[in-house]
C-alpha positions as CSV (number, residue, x, y, z in Angstrom):
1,X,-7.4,-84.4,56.0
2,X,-6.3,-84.2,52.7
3,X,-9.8,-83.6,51.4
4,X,-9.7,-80.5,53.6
5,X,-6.7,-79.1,52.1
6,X,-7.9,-80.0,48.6
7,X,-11.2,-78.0,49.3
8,X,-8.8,-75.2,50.3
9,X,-6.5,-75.2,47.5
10,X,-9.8,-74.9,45.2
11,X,-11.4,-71.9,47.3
12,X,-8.5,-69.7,47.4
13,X,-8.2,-70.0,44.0
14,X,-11.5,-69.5,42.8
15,X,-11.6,-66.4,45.5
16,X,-8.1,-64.7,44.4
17,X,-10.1,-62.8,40.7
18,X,-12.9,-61.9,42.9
19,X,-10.9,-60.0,45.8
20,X,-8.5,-59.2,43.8
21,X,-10.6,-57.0,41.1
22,X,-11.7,-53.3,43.0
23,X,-14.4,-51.4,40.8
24,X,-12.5,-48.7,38.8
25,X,-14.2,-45.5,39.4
26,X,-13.4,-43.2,36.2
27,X,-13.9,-39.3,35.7
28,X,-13.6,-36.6,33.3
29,X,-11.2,-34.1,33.8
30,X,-11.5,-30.7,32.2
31,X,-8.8,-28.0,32.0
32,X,-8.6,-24.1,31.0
33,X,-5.1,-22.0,31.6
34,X,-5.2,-18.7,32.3
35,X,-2.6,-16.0,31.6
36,X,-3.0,-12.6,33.3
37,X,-1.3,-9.9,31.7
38,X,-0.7,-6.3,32.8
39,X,-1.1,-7.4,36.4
40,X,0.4,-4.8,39.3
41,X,1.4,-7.5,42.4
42,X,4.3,-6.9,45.5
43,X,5.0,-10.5,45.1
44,X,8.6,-11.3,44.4
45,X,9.8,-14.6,41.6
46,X,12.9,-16.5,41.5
47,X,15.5,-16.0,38.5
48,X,16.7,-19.6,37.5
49,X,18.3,-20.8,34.6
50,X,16.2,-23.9,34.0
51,X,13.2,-25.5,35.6
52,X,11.1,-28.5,35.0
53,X,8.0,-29.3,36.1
54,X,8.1,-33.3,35.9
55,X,10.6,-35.8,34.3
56,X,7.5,-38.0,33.1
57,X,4.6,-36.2,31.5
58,X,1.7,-37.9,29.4
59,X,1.1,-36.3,25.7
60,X,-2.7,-36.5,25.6
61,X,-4.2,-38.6,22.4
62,X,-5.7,-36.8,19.4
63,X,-7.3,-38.9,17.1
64,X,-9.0,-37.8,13.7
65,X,-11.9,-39.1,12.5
66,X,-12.4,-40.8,9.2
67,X,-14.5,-38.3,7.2
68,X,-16.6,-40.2,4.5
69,X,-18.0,-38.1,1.5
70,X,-21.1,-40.1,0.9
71,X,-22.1,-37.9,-1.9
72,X,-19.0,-39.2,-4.5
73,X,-19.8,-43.1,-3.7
74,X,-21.3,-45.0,-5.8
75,X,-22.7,-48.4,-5.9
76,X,-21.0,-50.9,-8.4
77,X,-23.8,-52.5,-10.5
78,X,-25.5,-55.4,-8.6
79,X,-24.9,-54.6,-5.1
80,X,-27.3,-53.7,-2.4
81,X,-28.1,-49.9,-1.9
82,X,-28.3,-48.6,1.7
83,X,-30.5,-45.7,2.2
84,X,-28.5,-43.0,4.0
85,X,-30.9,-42.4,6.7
86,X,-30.1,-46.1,7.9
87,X,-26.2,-45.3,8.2
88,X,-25.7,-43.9,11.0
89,X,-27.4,-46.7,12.3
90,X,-25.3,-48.9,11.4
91,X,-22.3,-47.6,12.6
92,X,-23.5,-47.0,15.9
93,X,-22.4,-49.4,18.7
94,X,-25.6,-51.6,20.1
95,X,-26.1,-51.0,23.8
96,X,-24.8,-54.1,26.0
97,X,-27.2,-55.3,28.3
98,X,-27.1,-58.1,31.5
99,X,-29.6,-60.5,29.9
100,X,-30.6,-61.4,34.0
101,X,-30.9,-58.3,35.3
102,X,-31.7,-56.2,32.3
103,X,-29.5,-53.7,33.2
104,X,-27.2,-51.8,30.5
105,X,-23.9,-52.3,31.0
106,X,-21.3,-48.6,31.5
107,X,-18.0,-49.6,29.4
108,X,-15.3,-47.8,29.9
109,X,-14.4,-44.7,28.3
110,X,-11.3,-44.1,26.0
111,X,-8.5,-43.1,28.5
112,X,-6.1,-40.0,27.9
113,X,-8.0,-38.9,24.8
114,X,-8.9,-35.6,24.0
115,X,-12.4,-34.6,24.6
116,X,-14.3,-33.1,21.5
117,X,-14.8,-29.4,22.8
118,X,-18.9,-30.0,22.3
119,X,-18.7,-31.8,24.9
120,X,-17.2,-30.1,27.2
121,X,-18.6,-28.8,30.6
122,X,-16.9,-25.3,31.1
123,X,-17.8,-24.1,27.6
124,X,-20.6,-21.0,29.6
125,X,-17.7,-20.2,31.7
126,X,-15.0,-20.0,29.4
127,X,-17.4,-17.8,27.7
128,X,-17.9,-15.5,30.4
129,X,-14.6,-14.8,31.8
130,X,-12.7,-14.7,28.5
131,X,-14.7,-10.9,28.6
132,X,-12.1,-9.8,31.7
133,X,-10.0,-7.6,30.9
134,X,-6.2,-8.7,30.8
135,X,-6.8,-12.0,31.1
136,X,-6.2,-14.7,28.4
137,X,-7.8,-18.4,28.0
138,X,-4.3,-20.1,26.2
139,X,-5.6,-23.6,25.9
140,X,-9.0,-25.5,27.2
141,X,-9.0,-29.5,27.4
142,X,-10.7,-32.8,28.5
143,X,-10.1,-36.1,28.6
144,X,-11.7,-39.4,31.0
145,X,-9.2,-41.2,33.1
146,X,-9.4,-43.9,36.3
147,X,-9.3,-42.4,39.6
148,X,-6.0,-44.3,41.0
149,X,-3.3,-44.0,43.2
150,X,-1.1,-41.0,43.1
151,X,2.4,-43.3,41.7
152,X,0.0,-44.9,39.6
153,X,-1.8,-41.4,37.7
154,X,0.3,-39.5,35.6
155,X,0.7,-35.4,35.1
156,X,-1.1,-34.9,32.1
157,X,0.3,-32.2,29.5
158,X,-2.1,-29.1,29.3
159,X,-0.1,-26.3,27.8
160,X,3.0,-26.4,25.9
161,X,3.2,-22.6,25.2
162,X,4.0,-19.5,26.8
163,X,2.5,-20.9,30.4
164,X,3.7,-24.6,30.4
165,X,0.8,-26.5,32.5
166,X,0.6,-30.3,34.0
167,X,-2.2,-31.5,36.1
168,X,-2.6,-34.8,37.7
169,X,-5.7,-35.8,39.1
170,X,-5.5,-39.0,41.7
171,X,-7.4,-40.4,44.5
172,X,-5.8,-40.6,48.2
173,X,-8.5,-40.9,50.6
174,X,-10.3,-37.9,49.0
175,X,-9.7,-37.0,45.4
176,X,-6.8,-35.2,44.9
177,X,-5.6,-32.5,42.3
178,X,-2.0,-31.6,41.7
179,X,-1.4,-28.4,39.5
180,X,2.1,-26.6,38.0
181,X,2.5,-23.7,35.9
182,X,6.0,-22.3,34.6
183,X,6.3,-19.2,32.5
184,X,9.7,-18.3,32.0
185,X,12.6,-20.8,31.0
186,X,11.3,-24.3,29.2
187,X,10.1,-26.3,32.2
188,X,9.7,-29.1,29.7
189,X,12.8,-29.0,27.7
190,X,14.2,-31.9,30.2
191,X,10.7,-33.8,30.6
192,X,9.8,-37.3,28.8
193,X,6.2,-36.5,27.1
194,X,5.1,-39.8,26.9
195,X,2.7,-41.0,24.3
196,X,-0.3,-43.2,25.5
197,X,1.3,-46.6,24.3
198,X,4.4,-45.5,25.8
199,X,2.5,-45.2,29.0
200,X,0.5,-48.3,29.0
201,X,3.9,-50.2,29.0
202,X,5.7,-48.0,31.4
203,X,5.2,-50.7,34.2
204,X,7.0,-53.8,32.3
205,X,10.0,-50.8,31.1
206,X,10.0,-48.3,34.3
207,X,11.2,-44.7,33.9
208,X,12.1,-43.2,30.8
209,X,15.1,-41.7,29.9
210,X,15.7,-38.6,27.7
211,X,18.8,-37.4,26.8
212,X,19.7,-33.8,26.8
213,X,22.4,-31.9,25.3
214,X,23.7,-29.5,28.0
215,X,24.3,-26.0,27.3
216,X,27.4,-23.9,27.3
217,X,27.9,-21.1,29.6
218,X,27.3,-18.9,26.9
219,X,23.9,-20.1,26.1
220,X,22.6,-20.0,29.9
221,X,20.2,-17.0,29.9
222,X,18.6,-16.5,33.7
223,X,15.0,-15.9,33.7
224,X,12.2,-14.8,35.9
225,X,10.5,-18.3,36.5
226,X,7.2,-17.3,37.5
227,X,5.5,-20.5,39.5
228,X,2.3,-22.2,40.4
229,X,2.6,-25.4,41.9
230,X,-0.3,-26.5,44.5
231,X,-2.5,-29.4,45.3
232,X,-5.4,-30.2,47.3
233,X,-8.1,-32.1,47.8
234,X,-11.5,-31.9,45.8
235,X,-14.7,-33.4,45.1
236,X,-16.2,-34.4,42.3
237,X,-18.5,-32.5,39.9
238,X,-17.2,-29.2,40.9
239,X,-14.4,-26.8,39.0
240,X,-11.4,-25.4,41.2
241,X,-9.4,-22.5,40.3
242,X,-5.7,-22.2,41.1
243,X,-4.5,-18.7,41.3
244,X,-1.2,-17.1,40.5
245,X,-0.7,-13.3,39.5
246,X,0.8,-14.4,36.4
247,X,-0.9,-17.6,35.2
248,X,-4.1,-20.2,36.2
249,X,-6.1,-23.2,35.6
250,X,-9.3,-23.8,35.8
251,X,-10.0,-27.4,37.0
252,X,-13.3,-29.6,37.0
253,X,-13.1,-33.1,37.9
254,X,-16.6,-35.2,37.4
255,X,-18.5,-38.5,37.6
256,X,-18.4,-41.1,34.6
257,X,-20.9,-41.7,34.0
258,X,-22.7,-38.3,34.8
259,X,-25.4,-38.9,36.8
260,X,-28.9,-38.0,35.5
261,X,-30.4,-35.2,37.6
């Protein structure tokens, strides 16, 4: 008998890692706001003194390259020359591969960066509709993220200007996408804009907190707050747009890794 439960103890633990792990499924996510100006509508917007759109909002990353001059280096006497040709071989990551199978291994992708614009997908379409008139593209971004739970996906900043834009992009049963536009008072004057680090410890600290001087009577100004806030479900490799006479995103949410046609 007590064999038994020995052989027990030893299977559930060596079985906890492997049920435990789910395959991440990642994507790229690629946004474009839209502001439409001179635009005749019957539709009627609410005068508030102050909106926000979330109280937690991730700040994508930006990183900078290094930029190396290799013309200005030069070799100190006695050490090995490198042809430049071979550099860029050099610094490129070797492919990982399953030495059983042969197969190359996906990693992941870097998480809540920003996309270089070469690669993005909506490039031909930005292209075209930027020719419509009275309409205006304000800011175009990408960036790869998991596919996870909807408490466990942030809203991701888009635009910080005129039209103030979050997206969050999650998976319920379907793929999900959860869009909000403000244009009117600062909808993120009370929001936490979270840096990456900040977010990947957010589960050991819990919410932030941000603390905001309140204004005076005097300095409460009502504005027009004109409003997009919808979600629905999507799938994948496809771009969505969310309409408002005012302001817009353009949303495509696809595979990682694309899939080879």
């Amino acid at each position: 008998m007590r064999l038994f439960f020995k052989f027990l103890a030893v299977f559930v633990a060596f079985s906890l890692p492997i049920f435990s792990q789910e395959e991440i499924q990642y994507v790229k996510v690629e946004v474009a706001a839209v502001i439409w100006k001179n635009q005749d509508t019957t539709e009627s917007f609410e005068e508030v003194y102050e909106y926000t759109l979330a109280d937690e909002i991730l700040a994508l990353e930006s990183i900078d390259e290094p930029k190396i001059n290799l013309e200005i280096i030069e070799p100190a006497k006695g050490q090995i020359q490198i042809e430049l040709e071979y550099i860029e071989e050099i610094f490129t990551e070797p492919v990982e591969t399953d030495e059983n199978q042969d197969i190359e291994i996906i990693k992941p992708p870097k998480l809540y960066r920003i996309i270089d614009k070469k690669e993005h997908e909506l490039n031909g379409t930005m292209r075209r509709i930027s020719q419509i008139k009275n309409l205006e593209l304000s800011d175009h971004k990408s960036w790869h993220q998991p596919l996870n739970s909807e408490d466990d996906t942030p809203f991701i900043l888009v635009s910080s200007g005129p039209n103030q834009c979050i997206v969050k992009v999650f998976q319920s049963r379907y793929p999900r996408i959860h869009a909000k536009c403000a244009e009117g008072p600062d909808a993120l004057e009370k929001a936490y804009l979270m840096s990456k680090s900040e977010f990947n410890v957010k589960p050991l600290i819990g919410k932030f907190k941000k603390t905001i001087k309140s204004k005076s009577e005097e300095e409460k100004v009502e504005n027009t707050l004109y409003l997009l806030d919808e979600q629905r479900r999507i799938s994948l490799d496809e771009f969505h747009y969310f309409d408002h006479p005012r302001i817009g995103l353009l949303v495509g949410v696809y595979k990682y890794p694309k899939e080879e046609d």
